[in-house]
N, C-alpha and C positions, 0 to 999 in steps of 0.2 A: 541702476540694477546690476545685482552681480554677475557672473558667468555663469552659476549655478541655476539662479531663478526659474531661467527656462522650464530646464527638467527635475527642479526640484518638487515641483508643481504636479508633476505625473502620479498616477496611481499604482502603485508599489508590485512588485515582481521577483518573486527569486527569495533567497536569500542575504540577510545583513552580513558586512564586512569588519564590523568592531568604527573606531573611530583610528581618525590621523594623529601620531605622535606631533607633540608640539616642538617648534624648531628653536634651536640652541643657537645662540649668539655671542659675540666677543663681550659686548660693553650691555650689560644689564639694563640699562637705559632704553638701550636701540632696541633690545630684542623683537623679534618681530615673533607672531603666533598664529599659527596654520589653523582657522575656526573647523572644529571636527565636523566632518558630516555622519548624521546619526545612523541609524538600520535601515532607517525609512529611508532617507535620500542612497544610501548607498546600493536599494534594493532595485531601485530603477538604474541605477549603474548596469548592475547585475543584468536586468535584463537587455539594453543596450546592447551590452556585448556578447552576449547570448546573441543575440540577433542579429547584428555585425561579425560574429565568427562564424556563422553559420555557412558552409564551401559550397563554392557552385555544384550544382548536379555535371557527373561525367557524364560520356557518352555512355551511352549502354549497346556493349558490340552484339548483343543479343536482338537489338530492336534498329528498323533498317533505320537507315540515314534520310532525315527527312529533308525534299529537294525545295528549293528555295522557289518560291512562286514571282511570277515576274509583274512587272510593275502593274500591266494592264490588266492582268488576272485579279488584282488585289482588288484595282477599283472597279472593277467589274463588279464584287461583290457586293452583294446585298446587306453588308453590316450597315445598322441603324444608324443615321446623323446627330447628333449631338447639337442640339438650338444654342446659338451663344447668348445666355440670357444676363450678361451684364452689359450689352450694348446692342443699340441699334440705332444706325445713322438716318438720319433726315434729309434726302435727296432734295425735297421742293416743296412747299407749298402751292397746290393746285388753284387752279379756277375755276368758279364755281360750275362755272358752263360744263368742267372736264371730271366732276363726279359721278357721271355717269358710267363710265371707266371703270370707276376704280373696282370691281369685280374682276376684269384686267391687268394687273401691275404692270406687265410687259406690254401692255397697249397703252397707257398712261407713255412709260418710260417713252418708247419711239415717236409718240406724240409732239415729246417734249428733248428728248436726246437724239433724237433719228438715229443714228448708226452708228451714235457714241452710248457710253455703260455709264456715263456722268456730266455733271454740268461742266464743261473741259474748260478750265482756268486758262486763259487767251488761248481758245479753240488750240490746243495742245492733244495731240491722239496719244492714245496708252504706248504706241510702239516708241514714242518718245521717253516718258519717263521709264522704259524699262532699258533705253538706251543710257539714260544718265546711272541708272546701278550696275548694268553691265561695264560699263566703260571705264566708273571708275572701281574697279576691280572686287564693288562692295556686294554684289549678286551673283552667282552661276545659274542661268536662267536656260532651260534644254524643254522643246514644246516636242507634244506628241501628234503629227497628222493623222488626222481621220484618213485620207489618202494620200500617201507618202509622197507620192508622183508629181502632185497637183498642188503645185505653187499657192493657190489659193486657197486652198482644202481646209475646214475647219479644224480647228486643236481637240480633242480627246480628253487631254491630261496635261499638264506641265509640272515642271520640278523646276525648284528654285534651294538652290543654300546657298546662305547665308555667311558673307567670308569677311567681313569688315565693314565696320560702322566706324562711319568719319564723325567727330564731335566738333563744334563750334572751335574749337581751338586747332583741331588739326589745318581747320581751312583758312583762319589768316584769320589778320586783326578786323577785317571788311567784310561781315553773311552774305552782303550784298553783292560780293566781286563778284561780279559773270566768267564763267567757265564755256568751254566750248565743247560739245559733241559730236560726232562724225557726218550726222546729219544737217549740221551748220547753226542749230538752234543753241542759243545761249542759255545757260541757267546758273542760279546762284545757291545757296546754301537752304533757304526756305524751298528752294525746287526740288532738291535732295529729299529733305525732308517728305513732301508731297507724294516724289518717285515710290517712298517705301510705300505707299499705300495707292496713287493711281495705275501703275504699273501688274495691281494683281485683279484688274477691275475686267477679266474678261470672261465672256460667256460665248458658247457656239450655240445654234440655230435651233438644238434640242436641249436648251437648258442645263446639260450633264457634265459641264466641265470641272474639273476639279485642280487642286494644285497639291502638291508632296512639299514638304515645307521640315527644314532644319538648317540653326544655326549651328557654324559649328566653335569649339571651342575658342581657336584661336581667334574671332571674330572679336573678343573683348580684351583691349590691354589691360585695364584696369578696372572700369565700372562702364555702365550703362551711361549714354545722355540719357537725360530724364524725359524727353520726347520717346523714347522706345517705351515705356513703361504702358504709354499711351496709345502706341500702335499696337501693345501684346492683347490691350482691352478689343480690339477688333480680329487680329490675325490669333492669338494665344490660344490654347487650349487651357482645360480646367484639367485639375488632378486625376477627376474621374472618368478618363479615358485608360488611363495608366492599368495594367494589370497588377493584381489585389499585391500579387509577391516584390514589385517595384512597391505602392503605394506604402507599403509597412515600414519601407528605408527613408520614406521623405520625411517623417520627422524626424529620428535621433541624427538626419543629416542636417536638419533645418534649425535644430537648437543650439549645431556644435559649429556650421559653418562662420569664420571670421567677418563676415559682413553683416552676419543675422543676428548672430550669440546677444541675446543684453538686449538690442536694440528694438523700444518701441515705436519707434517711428519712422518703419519702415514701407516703402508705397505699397497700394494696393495692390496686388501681382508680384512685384519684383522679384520676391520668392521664388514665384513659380518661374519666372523666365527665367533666373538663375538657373536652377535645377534643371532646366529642359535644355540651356547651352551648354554646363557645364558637363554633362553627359551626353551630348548631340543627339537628344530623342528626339525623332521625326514624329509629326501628325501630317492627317488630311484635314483641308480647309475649302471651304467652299462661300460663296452668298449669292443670294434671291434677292427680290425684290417682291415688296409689297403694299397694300394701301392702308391708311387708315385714318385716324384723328386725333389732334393732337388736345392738350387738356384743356386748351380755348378752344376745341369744334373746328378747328380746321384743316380742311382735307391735306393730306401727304402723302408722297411717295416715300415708303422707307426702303431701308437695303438692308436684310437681315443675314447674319452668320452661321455659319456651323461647322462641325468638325469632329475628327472621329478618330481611334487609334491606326497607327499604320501596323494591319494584320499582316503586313511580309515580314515585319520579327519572325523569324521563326527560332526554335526553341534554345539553340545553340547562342545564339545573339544575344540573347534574354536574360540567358545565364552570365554569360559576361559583363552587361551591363549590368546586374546585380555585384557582379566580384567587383568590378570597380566603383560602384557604389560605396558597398562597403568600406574598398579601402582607403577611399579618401575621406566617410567620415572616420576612420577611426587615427587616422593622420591630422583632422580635426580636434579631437578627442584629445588625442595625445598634446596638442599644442596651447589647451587649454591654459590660462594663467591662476595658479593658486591662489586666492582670495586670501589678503593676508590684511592682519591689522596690529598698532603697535600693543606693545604690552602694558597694562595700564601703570602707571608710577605709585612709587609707597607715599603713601597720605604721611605728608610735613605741618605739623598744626603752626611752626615758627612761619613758615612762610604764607600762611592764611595771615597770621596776626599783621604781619608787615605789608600783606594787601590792604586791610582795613584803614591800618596807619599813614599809609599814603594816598588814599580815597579823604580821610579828613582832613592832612596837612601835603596837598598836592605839592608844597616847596618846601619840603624838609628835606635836608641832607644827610647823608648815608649815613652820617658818625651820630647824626642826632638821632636819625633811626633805630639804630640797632640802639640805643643807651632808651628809648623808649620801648622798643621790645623787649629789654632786660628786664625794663622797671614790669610792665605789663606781665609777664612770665612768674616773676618774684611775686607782685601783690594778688595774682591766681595761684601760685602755691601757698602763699601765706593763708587766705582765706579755706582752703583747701585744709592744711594741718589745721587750723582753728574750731573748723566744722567738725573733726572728727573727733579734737580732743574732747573727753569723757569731765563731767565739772562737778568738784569734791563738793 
């Protein structure tokens, strides 16, 4: 697929630009030729960049300054949750004695977790694996007490970002080598992995914990391990949290970005995680638990997700993330590779003929060749002058 495909495909906007001059070359041969884009493809150009030049809104000195709302104020709010409906994990298979329950999910769970949030992989607590992402320097994890005072005091809220993902290669030729913690407990690369997801597994007393959640950019050298793809279907938001003036940039960025442009096989999300690192949008992320059955009749405990826009943007922030939105697709844009193809060659009927004549006599040689393409040449103009001659 070419570079254009993407957004050649769109439905047309604006005004046609005429077509691209073709490109001039030394050696007639080589020349190479810039395929023109018509009205039609160039009109979705048009709009593009209408859309990407578009300036952030100023301040307006007339209208007060609006004051930034603080973390607990936001989740305090009553903005609606957002179901994560492409996944939902499978805790347990119940017994049958313990369906009686399951009107309870939080009575199921402590049935079966008592005062843990998961079946805990060698009775491992959550303060563990949030110690192997803090420590290696791949989370900033900051909890909010219900009473500040009180050592024990249940969490409120938590904030975590996102500051580096270790892949298989950064940890050595062994996933297996065990690493050490402050707490004394050993883990190896598969624990790592685990940490990114039992680490956010906690809940306080009244159900209402929540977590603030962003990567940020510098978190990716290069690409994603293809394990994160997998945790974004759990922890990720969907596009439609986004406000409508961000959602209008995510494609002409999603068709121009270098990892995306062309490429149809790309995973499911990756997209979207791109986009939410590469700009460091924060969401809220939460999960429940619930019961149900699964498509053989068997009771489970599931653990469902949600997640919602973080309403502290406020208006000033929004707009900036927009301007650099823009300007890094249009830095995509720009780097875009010209679709070129060779110039087709002038039709030689002598060297069709000497194809033919080497397909019948695979060991003829050169001198005998050409003295056979002569003769062949001469007994087709001969026939040629004979046909047209006119007979007294």
């Amino acid at each position: 697929m070419d570079s254009y495909t993407g957004f050649m495909n769109q439905p047309p906007h604006g005004q046609g630009r005429g077509n691209t001059p073709k490109a001039r070359g030394k050696n007639k041969a080589k020349a190479k030729v810039v395929i023109p884009l018509n009205d039609y493809q160039f009109s979705y150009l048009d709009h593009v960049a209408d859309l990407l030049s578009t300036p952030p809104k100023g301040n307006n000195s007339s209208q007060q300054k609006q004051q930034k709302p603080t973390m607990k104020e936001v989740l305090e709010q009553e903005t609606p949750w957002i179901p994560n409906q492409r996944y939902i994990q499978t805790e347990l298979v119940l017994d049958s004695q313990d369906e009686q329950w399951m009107p309870d999910p939080w009575e199921v769970k402590s049935r079966y977790f008592q005062t843990q949030q998961y079946a805990a992989p060698d009775g491992r607590h959550r303060y563990i694996y949030e110690a192997i992402l803090t420590e290696t320097s791949s989370v900033e994890i900051n909890h909010t007490k219900q009473f500040s005072n009180s050592k024990d005091s249940p969490l409120t809220y938590s904030k975590a970002i996102f500051k580096r993902l270790i892949r298989p290669s950064d940890w050595g030729l062994n996933p297996n080598l065990p690493r050490k913690i402050s707490y004394g407990h050993s883990y190896n690369y598969w624990d790592y992995i685990s940490a990114w997801t039992y680490s956010f597994f906690y809940e306080n007393p009244k159900h209402k914990h929540s977590w603030f959640l962003k990567i940020c950019p510098q978190s990716v050298k290069a690409d994603f391990p293809n394990w994160v793809i997998s945790w974004w279907a759990i922890f990720g938001p969907d596009l439609d949290i986004l406000p409508e003036s961000i959602q209008q940039l995510y494609l002409p960025w999603q068709q121009f970005h270098p990892q995306l442009r062309g490429n149809d096989n790309i995973p499911i999300g990756k997209s979207t995680i791109l986009f939410f690192t590469e700009f460091g949008i924060p969401w809220i992320w939460k999960w429940d638990f619930q019961c149900g059955y699964t498509t053989d009749k068997l009771p489970v405990l599931q653990r469902i997700f949600y997640y919602r826009w973080w309403s502290g943007m406020t208006q000033d922030p929004i707009q900036a993330l927009l301007h650099l939105i823009r300007k890094k697709t249009m830095e995509y844009m720009d780097n875009v590779p010209k679709l070129t193809i060779p110039e087709p060659e002038i039709f030689n009927p002598f060297e069709l003929v000497k194809d033919m004549i080497r397909k019948q006599q695979p060991l003829i040689t050169e001198a005998n060749l050409m003295v056979k393409c002569m003769d062949f040449m001469k007994n087709k103009l001969v026939q040629t002058f004979d046909s047209s001659t006119p007979t007294v």
